[in-house]
C-alpha positions as CSV (number, residue, x, y, z in Angstrom):
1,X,26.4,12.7,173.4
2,X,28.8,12.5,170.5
3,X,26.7,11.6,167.3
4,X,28.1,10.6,164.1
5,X,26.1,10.6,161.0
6,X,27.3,8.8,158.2
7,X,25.5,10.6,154.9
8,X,25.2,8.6,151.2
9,X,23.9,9.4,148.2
10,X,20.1,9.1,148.4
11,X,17.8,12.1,148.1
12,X,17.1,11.6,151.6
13,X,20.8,13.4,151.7
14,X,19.3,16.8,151.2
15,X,17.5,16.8,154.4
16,X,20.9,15.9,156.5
17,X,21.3,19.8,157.3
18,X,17.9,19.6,158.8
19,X,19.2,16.5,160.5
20,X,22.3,18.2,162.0
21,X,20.3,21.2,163.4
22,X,17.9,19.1,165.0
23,X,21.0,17.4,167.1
24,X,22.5,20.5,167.5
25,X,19.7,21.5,169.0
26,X,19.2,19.3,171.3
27,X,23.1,19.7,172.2
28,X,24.6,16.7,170.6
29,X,28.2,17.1,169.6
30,X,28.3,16.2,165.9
31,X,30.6,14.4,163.7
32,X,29.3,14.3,159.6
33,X,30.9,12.1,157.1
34,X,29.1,11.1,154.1
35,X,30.1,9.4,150.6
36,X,30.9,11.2,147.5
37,X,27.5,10.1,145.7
38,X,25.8,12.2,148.7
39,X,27.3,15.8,147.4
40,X,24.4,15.7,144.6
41,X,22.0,16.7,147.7
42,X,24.1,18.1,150.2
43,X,26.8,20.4,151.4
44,X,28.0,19.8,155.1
45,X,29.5,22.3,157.0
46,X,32.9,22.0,157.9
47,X,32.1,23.0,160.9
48,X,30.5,19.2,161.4
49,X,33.6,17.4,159.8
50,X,36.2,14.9,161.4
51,X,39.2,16.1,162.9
52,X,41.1,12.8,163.5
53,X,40.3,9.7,164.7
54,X,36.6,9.5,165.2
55,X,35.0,7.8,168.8
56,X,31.0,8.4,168.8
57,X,28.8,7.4,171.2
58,X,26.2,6.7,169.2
59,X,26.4,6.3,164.7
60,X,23.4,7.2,162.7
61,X,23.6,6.3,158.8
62,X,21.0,8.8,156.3
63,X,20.6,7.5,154.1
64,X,21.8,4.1,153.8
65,X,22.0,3.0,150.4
66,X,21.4,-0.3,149.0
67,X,25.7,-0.5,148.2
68,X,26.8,1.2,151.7
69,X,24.3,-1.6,153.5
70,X,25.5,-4.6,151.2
71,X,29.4,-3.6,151.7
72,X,28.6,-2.9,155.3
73,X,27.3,-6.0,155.5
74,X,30.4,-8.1,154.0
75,X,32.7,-6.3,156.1
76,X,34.1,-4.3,153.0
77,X,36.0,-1.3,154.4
78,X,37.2,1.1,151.0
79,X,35.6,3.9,152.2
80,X,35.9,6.7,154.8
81,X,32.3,6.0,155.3
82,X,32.6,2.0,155.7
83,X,35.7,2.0,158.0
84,X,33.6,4.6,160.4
85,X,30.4,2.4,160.2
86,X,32.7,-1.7,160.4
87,X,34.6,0.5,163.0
88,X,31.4,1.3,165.1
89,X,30.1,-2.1,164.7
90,X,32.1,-3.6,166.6
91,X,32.4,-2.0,169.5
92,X,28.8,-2.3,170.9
93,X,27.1,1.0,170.4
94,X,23.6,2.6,169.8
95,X,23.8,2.4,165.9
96,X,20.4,3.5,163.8
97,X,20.5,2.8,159.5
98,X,18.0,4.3,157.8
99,X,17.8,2.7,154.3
100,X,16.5,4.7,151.3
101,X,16.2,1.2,148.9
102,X,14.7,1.3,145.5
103,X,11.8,-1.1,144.8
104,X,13.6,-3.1,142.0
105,X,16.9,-3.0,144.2
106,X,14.7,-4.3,147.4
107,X,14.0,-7.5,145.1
108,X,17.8,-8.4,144.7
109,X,18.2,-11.6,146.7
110,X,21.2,-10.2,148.9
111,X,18.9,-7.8,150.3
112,X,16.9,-9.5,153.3
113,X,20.2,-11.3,154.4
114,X,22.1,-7.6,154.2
115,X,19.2,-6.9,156.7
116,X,19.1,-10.0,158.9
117,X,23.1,-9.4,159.2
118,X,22.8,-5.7,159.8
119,X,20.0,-6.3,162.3
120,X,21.7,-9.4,164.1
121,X,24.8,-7.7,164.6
122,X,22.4,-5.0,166.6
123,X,21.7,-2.2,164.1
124,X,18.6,-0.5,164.4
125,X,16.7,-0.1,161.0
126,X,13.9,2.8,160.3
127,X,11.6,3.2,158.1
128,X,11.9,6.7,155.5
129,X,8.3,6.5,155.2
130,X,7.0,6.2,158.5
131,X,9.8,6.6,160.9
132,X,9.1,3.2,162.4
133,X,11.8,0.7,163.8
134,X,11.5,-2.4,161.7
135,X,13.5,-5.3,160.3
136,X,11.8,-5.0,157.0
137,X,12.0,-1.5,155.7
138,X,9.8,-0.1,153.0
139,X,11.0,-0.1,149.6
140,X,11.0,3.5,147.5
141,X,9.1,3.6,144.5
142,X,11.1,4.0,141.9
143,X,10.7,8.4,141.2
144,X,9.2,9.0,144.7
145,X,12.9,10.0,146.6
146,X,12.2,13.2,146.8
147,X,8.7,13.0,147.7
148,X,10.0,10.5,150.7
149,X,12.7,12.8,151.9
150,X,10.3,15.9,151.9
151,X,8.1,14.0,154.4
152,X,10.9,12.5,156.5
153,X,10.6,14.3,160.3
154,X,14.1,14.7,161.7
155,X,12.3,14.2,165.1
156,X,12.3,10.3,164.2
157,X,15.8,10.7,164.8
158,X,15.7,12.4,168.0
159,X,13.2,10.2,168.9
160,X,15.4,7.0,168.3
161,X,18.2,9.0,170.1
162,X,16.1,9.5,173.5
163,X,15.2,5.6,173.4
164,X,18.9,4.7,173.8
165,X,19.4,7.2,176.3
166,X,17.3,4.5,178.8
């Protein structure tokens, strides 16, 4: 299965190349692109980066920030990033967002209709903290990133993977 991950700037970021050798692992072909607020946490190999037009069957966003998911949402498309994630949208596939929101930012009253869009138009939402599917993620307290993204199990993923498999 062709996987791409779509990586912004969150500290869950730093855990991607855990991510990626998890799917390797489990012999996914991968495909990485991620924003340029994610380099603070992460490095991907090049090995894992586009060459031409990419065609997944499956899109995974970690993290998804609170601006990624809001532009995603309106159909903005001024990034690599976006035009992968508008562009996978529409075409029907297994797509998983897993949204690494700040508290106060969680409170903005765009946020639960970002989600209702995002989740009506068939994206899958999990929780950092627990690694649950759920409409409503958890808010991050504000500080507690990297606490979150130490305790984040890449096997959520694969998990979420298998599921789509059926």
């Amino acid at each position: 299965m062709h996987v791409a991950l779509a990586i912004t700037g969150a500290p869950l970021a730093a855990r991607s190349e855990d991510l990626i050798s998890v799917l390797d692992d489990a012999g996914h072909r991968i495909t990485a692109v991620s924003t340029e607020a994610s380099r603070a946490w992460t490095r991907i190999d090049d090995r894992w980066l586009p060459s031409g037009r990419i065609r997944p069957d499956v899109l995974i966003v970690v993290p998804a920030t609170f601006n990624t998911l809001n532009k995603w949402a309106a159909g903005l498309n001024d990034t690599v990033v976006l035009g992968l994630l508008n562009d996978t949208l529409g075409l029907g596939m297994p797509i998983l967002a897993v949204p690494m929101i700040a508290d106060r930012l969680a409170a903005h009253p765009v946020w639960p209709i970002t989600l209702a869009r995002l989740t009506g138009a068939g994206v899958d939402l999990l929780d950092p903290t627990t690694g649950c599917c759920t409409t409503s993620p958890k808010p991050i307290a504000s500080g507690t990133g990297e606490q979150i993204a130490a305790r984040f199990q890449p096997a959520w993923i694969q998990h979420w993977l298998r599921s789509t498999e059926r």
